[in-house]
KEKE-3310 file (N, C-alpha, C; in steps of 0.2 Angstrom, whole numbers, plus 5000, padded with zeros to 4 digits):
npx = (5192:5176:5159:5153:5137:5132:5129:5118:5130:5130:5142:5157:5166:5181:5194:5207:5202:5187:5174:5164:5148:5135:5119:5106:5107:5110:5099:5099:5104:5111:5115:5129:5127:5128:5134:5129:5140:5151:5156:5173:5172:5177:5188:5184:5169:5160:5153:5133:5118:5101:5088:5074:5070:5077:5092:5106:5124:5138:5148:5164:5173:5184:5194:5190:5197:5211:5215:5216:5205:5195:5189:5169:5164:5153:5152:5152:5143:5131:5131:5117:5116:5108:5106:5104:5095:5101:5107:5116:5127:5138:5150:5156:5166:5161:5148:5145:5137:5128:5132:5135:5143:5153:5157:5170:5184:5197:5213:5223:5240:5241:5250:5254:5242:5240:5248:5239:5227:5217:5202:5202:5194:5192:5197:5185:5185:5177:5172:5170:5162:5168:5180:5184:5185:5195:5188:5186:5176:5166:5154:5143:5147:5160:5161:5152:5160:5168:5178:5177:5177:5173:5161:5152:5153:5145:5133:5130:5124:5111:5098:5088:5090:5091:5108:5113:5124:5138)
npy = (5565:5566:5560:5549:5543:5527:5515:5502:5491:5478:5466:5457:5447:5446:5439:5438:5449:5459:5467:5482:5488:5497:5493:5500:5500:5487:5475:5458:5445:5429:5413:5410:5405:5394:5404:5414:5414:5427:5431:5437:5449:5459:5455:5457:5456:5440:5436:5434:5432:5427:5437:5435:5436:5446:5450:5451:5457:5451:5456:5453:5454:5451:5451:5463:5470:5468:5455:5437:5428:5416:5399:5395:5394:5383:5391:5404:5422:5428:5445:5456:5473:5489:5503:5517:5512:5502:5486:5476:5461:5455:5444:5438:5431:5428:5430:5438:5443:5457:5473:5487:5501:5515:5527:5534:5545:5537:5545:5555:5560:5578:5581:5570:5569:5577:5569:5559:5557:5570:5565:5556:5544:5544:5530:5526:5520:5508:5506:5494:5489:5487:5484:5492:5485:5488:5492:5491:5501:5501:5510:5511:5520:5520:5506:5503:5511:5512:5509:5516:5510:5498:5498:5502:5488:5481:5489:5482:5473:5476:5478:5490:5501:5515:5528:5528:5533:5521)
npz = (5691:5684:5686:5676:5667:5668:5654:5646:5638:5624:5629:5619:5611:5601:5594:5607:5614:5624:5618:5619:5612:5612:5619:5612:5597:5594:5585:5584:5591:5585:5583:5571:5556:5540:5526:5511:5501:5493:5476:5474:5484:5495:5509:5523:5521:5523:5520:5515:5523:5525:5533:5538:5524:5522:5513:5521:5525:5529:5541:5545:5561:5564:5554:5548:5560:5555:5559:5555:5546:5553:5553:5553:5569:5581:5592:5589:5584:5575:5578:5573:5568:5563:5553:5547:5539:5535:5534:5544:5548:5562:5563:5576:5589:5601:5612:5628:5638:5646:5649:5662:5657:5661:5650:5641:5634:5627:5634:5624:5622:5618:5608:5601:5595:5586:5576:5572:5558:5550:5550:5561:5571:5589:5601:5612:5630:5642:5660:5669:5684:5699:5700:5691:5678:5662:5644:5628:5618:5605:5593:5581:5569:5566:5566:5553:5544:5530:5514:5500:5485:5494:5498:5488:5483:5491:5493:5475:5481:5486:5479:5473:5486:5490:5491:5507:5516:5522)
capx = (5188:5170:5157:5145:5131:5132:5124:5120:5133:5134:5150:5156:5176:5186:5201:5207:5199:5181:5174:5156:5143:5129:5111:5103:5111:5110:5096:5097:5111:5110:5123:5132:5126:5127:5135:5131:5148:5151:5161:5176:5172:5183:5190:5180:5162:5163:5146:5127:5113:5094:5088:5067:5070:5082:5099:5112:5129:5141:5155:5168:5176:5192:5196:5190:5202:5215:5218:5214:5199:5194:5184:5166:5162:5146:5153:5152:5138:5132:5128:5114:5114:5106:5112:5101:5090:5103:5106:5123:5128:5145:5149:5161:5169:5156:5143:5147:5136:5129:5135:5133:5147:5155:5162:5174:5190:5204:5215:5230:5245:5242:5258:5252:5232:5246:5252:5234:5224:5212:5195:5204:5189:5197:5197:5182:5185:5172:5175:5167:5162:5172:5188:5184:5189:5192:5187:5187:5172:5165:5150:5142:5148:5166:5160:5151:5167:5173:5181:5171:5173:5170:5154:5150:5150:5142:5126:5126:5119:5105:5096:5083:5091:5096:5114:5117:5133:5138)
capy = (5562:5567:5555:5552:5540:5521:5513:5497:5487:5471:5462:5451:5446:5445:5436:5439:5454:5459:5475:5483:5489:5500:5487:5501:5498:5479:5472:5455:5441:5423:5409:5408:5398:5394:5409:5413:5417:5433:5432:5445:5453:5463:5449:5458:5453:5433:5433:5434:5429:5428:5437:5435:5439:5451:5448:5454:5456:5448:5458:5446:5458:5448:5453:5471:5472:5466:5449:5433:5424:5407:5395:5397:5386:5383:5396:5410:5423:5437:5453:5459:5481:5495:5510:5522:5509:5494:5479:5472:5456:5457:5441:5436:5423:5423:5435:5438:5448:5467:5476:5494:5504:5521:5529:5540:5546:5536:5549:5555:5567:5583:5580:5561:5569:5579:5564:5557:5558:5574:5563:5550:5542:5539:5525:5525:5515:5507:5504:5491:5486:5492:5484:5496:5483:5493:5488:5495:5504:5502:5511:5506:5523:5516:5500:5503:5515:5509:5511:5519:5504:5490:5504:5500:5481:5480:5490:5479:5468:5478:5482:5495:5503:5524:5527:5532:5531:5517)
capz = (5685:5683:5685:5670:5669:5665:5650:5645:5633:5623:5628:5614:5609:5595:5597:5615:5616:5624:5614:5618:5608:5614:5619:5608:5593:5593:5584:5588:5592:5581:5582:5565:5553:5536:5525:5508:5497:5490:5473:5472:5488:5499:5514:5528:5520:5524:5514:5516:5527:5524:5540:5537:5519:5518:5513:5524:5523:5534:5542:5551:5564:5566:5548:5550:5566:5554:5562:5551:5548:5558:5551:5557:5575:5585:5598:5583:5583:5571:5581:5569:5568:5557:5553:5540:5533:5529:5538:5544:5554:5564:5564:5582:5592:5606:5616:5636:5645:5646:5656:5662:5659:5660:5646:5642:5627:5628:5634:5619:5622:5610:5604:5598:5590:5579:5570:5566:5551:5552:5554:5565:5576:5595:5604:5619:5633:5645:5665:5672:5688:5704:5701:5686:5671:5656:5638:5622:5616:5598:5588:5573:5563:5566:5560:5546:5539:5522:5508:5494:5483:5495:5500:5483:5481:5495:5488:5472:5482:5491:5475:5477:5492:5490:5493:5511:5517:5528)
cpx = (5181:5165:5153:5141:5134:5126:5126:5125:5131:5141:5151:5167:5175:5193:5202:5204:5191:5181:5167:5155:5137:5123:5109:5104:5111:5102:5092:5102:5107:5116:5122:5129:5130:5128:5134:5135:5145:5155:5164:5175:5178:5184:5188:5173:5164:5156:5139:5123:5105:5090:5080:5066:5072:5089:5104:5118:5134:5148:5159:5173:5183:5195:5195:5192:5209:5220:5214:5209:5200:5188:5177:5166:5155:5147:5151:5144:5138:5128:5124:5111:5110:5108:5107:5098:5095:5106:5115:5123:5135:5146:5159:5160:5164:5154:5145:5139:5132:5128:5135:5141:5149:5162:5165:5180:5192:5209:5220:5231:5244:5245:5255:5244:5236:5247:5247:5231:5218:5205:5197:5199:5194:5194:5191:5183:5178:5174:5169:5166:5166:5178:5191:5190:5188:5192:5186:5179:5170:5159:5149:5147:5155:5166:5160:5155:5168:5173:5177:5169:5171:5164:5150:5149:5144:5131:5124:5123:5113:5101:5089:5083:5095:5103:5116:5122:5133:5143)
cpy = (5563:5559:5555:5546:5533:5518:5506:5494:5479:5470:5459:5450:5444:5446:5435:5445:5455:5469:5474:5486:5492:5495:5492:5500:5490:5478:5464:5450:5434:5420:5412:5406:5400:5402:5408:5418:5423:5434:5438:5449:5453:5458:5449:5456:5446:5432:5436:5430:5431:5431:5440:5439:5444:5449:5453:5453:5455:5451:5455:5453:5457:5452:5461:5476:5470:5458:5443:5429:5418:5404:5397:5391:5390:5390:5403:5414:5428:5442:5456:5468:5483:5500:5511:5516:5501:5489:5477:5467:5457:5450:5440:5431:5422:5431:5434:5438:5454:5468:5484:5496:5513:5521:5534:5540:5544:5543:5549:5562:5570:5583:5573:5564:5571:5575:5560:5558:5564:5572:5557:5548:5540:5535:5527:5518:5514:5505:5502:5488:5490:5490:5488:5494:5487:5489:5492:5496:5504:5505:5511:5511:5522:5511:5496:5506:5510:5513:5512:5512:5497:5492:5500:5494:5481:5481:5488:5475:5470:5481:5485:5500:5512:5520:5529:5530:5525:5521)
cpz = (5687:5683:5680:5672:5666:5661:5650:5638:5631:5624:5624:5612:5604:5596:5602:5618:5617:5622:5615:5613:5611:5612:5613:5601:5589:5591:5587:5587:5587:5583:5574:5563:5546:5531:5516:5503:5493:5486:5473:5478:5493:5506:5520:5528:5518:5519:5516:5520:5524:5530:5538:5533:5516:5518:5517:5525:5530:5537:5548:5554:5566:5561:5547:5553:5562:5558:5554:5552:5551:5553:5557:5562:5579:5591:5595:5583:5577:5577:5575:5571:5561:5559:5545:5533:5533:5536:5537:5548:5553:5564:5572:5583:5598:5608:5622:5636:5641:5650:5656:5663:5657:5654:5645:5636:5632:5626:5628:5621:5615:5607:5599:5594:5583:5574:5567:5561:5555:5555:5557:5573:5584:5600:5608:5624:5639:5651:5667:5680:5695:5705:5692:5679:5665:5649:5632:5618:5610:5599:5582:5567:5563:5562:5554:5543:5536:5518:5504:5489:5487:5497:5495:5480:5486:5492:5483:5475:5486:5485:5476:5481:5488:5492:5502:5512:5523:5533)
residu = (UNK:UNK:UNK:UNK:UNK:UNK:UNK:UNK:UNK:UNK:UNK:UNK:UNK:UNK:UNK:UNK:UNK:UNK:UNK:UNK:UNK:UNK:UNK:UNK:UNK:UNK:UNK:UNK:UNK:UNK:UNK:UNK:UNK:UNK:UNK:UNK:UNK:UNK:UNK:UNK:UNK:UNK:UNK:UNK:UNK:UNK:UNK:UNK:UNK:UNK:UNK:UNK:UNK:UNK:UNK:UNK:UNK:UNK:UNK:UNK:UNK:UNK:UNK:UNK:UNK:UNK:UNK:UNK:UNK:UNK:UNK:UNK:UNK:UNK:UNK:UNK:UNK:UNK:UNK:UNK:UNK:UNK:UNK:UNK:UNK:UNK:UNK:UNK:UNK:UNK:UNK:UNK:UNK:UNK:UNK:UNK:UNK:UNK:UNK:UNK:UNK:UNK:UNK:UNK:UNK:UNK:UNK:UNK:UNK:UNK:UNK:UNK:UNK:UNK:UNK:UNK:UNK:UNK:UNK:UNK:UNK:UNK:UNK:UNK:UNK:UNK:UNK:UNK:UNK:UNK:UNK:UNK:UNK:UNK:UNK:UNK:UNK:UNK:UNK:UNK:UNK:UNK:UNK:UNK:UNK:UNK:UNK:UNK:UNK:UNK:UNK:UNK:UNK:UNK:UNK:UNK:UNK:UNK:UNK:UNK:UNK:UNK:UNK:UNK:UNK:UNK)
# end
């Protein structure tokens, strides 16, 4: 195995799971607070935040990972990113740590890339440390991916804002 270089990561879990995020990427950490409701939206947007007078939208990453939501608790942060102008909070179960890690494709048998979908994003994982714990590697164009119309509600509520793509 090749070495490459170690960057920094946010650490942060969702569920039992800890998942990075590149430091650069990260705007700024907040507890939780106070959300406010978004009628009719799609069950990963928990709601809005006011973040020094911009509305931002809240994506619960439990929900996103396809597990179920939690009621929010004092331990709950939002991870606040951008991405081409617009503003997201991640909202999770807790913040660790950052930590330098090496990353790298989670390897898959060419026989196994076969049977995924054409633009099928793959896994990165992170190794940390010397007992080289490994951890699953997110970035934001992962994150932001949606669905056209939940792309869609989302934008009624950024009035003013071009289309880019999330």
């Amino acid at each position: 195995m090749t070495h490459t270089e170690r960057r920094p990561f946010l650490l942060f879990t969702v569920d039992t799971q800890t998942l990075a995020l590149p430091v650069e990427e990260v705007q700024r950490i907040t507890a939780a607070a106070e959300l406010i409701p978004l009628p009719e939206a799609p069950a990963f947007l928990r709601g809005m935040i006011n973040w020094g007078g911009t509305a931002v939208p809240v994506v619960d990453l439990r929900v996103r990972l396809g597990l179920p939501p939690l009621p929010l608790r004092s331990t709950h942060r939002f991870i606040l990113v951008q991405r081409e102008g617009i503003f997201l909070a991640f909202l999770v179960e807790s913040v660790q740590d950052v930590a330098f890690l090496e990353v790298e494709p989670l390897p898959f048998p060419q026989e196994a890339r076969s049977l995924l979908p054409e633009n099928y994003s793959f896994p990165r994982i992170g190794k940390e440390g010397e007992e080289n714990r490994i951890l699953c590697v997110q970035n934001l164009e992962d994150l932001f991916r949606m669905v056209p119309e939940n792309l869609e509600f989302v934008r009624e509520y950024l009035p003013g804002e071009e289309s880019p793509a999330l």
